[in-house]
Biotite code that builds the C-alpha atoms (Angstrom):
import biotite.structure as struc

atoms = struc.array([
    struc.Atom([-7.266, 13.310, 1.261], chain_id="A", res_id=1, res_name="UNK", atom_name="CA", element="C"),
    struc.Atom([-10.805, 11.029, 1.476], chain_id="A", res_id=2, res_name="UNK", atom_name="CA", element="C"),
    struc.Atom([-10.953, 7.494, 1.325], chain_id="A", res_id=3, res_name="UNK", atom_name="CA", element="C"),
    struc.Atom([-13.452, 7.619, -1.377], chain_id="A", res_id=4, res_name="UNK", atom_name="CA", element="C"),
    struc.Atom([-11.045, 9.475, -3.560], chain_id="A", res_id=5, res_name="UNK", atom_name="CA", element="C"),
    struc.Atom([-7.979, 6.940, -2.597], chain_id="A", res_id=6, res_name="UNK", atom_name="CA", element="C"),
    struc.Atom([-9.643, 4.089, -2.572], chain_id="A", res_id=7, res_name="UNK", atom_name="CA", element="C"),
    struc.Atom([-10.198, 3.526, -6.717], chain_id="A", res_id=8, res_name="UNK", atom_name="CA", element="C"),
    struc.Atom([-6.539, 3.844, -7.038], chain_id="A", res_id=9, res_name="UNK", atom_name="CA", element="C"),
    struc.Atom([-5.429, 1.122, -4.835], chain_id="A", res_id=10, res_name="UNK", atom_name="CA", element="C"),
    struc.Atom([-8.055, -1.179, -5.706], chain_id="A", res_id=11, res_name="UNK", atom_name="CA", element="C"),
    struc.Atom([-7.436, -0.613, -9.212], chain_id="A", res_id=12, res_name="UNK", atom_name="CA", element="C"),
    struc.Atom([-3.068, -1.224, -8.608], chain_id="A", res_id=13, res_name="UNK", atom_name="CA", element="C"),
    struc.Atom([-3.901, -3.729, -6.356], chain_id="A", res_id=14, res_name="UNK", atom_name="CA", element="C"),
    struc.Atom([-6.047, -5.747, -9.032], chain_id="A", res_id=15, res_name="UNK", atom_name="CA", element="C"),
    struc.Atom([-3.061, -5.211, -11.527], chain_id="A", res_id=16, res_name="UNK", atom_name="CA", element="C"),
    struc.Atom([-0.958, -7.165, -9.468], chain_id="A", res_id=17, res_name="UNK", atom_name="CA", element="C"),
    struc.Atom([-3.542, -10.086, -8.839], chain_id="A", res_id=18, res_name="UNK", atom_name="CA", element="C"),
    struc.Atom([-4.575, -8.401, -5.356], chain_id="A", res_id=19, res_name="UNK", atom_name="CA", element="C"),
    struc.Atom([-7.288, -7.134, -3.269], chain_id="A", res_id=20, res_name="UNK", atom_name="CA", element="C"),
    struc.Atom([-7.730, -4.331, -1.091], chain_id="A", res_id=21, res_name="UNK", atom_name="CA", element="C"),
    struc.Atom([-8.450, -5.877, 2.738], chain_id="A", res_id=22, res_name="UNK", atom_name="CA", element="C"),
    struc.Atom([-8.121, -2.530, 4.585], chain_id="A", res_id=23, res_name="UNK", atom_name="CA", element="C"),
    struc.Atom([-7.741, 1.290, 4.262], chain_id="A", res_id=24, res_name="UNK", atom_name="CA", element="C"),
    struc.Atom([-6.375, 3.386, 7.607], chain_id="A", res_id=25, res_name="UNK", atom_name="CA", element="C"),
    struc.Atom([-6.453, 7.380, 6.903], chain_id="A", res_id=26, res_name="UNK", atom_name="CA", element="C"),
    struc.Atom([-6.254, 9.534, 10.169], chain_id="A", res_id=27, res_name="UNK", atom_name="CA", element="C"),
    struc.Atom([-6.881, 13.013, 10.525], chain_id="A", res_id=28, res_name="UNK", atom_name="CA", element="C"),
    struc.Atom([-3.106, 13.887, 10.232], chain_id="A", res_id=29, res_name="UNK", atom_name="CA", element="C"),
    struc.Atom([-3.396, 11.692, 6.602], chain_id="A", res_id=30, res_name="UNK", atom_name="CA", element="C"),
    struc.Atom([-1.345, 9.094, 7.808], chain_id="A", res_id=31, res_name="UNK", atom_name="CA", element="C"),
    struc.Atom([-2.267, 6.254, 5.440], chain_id="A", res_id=32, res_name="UNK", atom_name="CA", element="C"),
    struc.Atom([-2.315, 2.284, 5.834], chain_id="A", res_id=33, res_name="UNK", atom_name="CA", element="C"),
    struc.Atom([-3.425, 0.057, 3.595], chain_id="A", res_id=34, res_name="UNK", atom_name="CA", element="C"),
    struc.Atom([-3.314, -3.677, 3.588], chain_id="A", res_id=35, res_name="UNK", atom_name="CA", element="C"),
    struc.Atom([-3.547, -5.675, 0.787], chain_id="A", res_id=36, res_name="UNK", atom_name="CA", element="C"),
    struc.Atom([-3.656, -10.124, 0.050], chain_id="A", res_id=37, res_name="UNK", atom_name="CA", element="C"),
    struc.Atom([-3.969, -12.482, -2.364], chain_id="A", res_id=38, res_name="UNK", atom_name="CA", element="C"),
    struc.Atom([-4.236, -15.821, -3.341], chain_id="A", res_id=39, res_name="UNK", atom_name="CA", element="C"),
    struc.Atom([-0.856, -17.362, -1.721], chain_id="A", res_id=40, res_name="UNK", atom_name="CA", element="C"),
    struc.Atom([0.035, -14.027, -0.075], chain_id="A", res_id=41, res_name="UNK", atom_name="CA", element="C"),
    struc.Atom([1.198, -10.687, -1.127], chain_id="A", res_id=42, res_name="UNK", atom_name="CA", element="C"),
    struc.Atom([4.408, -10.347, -1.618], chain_id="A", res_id=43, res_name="UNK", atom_name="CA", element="C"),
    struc.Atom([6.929, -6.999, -1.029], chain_id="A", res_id=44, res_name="UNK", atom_name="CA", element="C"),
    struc.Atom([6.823, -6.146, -4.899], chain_id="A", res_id=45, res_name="UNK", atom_name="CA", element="C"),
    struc.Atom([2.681, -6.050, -4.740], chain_id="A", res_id=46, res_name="UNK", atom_name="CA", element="C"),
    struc.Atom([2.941, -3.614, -2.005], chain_id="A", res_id=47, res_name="UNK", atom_name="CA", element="C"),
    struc.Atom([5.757, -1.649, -3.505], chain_id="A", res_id=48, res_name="UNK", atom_name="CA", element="C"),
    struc.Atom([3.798, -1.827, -6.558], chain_id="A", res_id=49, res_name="UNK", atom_name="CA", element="C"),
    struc.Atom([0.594, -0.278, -4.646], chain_id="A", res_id=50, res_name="UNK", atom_name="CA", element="C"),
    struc.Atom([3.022, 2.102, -3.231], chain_id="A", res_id=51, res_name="UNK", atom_name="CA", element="C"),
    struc.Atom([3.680, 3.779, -6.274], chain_id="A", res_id=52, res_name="UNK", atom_name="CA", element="C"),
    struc.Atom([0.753, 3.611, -8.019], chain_id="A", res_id=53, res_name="UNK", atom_name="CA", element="C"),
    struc.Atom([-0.883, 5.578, -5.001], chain_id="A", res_id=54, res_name="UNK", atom_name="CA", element="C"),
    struc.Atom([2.207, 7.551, -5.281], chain_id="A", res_id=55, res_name="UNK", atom_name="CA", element="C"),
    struc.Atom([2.146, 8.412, -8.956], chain_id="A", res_id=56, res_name="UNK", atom_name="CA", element="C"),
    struc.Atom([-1.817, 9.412, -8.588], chain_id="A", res_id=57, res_name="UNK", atom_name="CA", element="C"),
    struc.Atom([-1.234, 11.986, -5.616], chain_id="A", res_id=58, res_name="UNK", atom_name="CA", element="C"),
    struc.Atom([1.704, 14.599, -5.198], chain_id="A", res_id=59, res_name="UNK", atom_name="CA", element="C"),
    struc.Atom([2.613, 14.387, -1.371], chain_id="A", res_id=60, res_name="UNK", atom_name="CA", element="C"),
    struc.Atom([3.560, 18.028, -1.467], chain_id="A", res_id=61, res_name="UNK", atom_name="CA", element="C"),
    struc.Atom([-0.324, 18.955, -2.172], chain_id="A", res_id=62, res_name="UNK", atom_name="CA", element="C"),
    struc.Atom([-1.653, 16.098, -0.333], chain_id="A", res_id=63, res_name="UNK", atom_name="CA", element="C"),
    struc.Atom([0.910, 15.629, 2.521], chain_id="A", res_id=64, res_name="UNK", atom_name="CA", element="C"),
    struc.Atom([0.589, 12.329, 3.599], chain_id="A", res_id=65, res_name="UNK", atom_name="CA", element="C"),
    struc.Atom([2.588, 9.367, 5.017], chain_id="A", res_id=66, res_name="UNK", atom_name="CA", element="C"),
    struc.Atom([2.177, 5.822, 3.484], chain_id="A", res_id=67, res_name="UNK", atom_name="CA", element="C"),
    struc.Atom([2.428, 2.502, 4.563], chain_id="A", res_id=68, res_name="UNK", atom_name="CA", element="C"),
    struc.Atom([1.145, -0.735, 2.631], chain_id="A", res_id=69, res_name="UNK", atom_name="CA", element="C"),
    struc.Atom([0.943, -3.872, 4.147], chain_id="A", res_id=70, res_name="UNK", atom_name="CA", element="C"),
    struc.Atom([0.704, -7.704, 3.456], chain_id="A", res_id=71, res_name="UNK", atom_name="CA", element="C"),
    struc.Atom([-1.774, -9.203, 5.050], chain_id="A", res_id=72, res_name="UNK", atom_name="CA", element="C"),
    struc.Atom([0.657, -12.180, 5.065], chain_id="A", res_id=73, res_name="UNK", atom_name="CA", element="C"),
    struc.Atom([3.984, -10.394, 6.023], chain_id="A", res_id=74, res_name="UNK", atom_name="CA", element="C"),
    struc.Atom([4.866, -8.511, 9.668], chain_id="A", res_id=75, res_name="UNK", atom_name="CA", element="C"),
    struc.Atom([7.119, -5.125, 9.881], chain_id="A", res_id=76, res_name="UNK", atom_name="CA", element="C"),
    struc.Atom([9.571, -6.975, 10.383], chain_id="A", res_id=77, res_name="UNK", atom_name="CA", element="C"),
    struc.Atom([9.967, -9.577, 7.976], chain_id="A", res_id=78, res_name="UNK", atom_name="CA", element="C"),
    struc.Atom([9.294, -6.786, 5.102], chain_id="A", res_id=79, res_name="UNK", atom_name="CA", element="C"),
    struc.Atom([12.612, -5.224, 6.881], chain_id="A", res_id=80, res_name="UNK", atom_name="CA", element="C"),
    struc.Atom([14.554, -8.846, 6.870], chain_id="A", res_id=81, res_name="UNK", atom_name="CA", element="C"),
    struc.Atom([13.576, -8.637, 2.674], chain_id="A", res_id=82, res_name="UNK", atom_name="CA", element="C"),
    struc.Atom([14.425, -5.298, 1.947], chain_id="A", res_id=83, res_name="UNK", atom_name="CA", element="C"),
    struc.Atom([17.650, -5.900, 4.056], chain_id="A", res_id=84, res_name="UNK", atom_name="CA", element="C"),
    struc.Atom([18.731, -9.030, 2.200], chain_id="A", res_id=85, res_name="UNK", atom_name="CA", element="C"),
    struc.Atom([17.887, -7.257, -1.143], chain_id="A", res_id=86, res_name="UNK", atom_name="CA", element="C"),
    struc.Atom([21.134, -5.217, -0.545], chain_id="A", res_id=87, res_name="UNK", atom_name="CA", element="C"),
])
């Protein structure tokens, strides 16, 4: 996978949930971060939402990738203490 071929996608998902795209990490093994922020910070649901869309636009069994989206507002580990207490 390129950048410039992921990147429309999660601006575009990002924008749909009142977002912007701050950063895109894609190694050679296509290990993808992205971070994304808005106005008050992003919140799990924006990145789950970015999640999918990306997703929903590229079958991991063609691709094969691993992805992570970020907050720019919220560590590893308090995404873990939300998805935890969402149980």
């Amino acid at each position: 996978m390129e950048k410039f071929e992921l990147q429309p996608v999660v601006e575009k998902a990002a924008a749909e949930r009142g977002c912007s795209l701050v950063q895109i990490d894609l190694d050679d093994d296509n290990n993808i971060e992205l971070t994304i922020d808005k106005e008050g910070g992003a919140d799990l649901s924006d990145c789950e939402y970015v999640h999918r869309a990306v997703l929903a636009a590229f079958d991991r069994d063609v691709e094969d990738y691993a992805l992570t989206v970020f907050s720019a507002g919220i560590s590893s580990e308090e995404a873990d203490e939300m998805l935890a207490n969402e149980k």
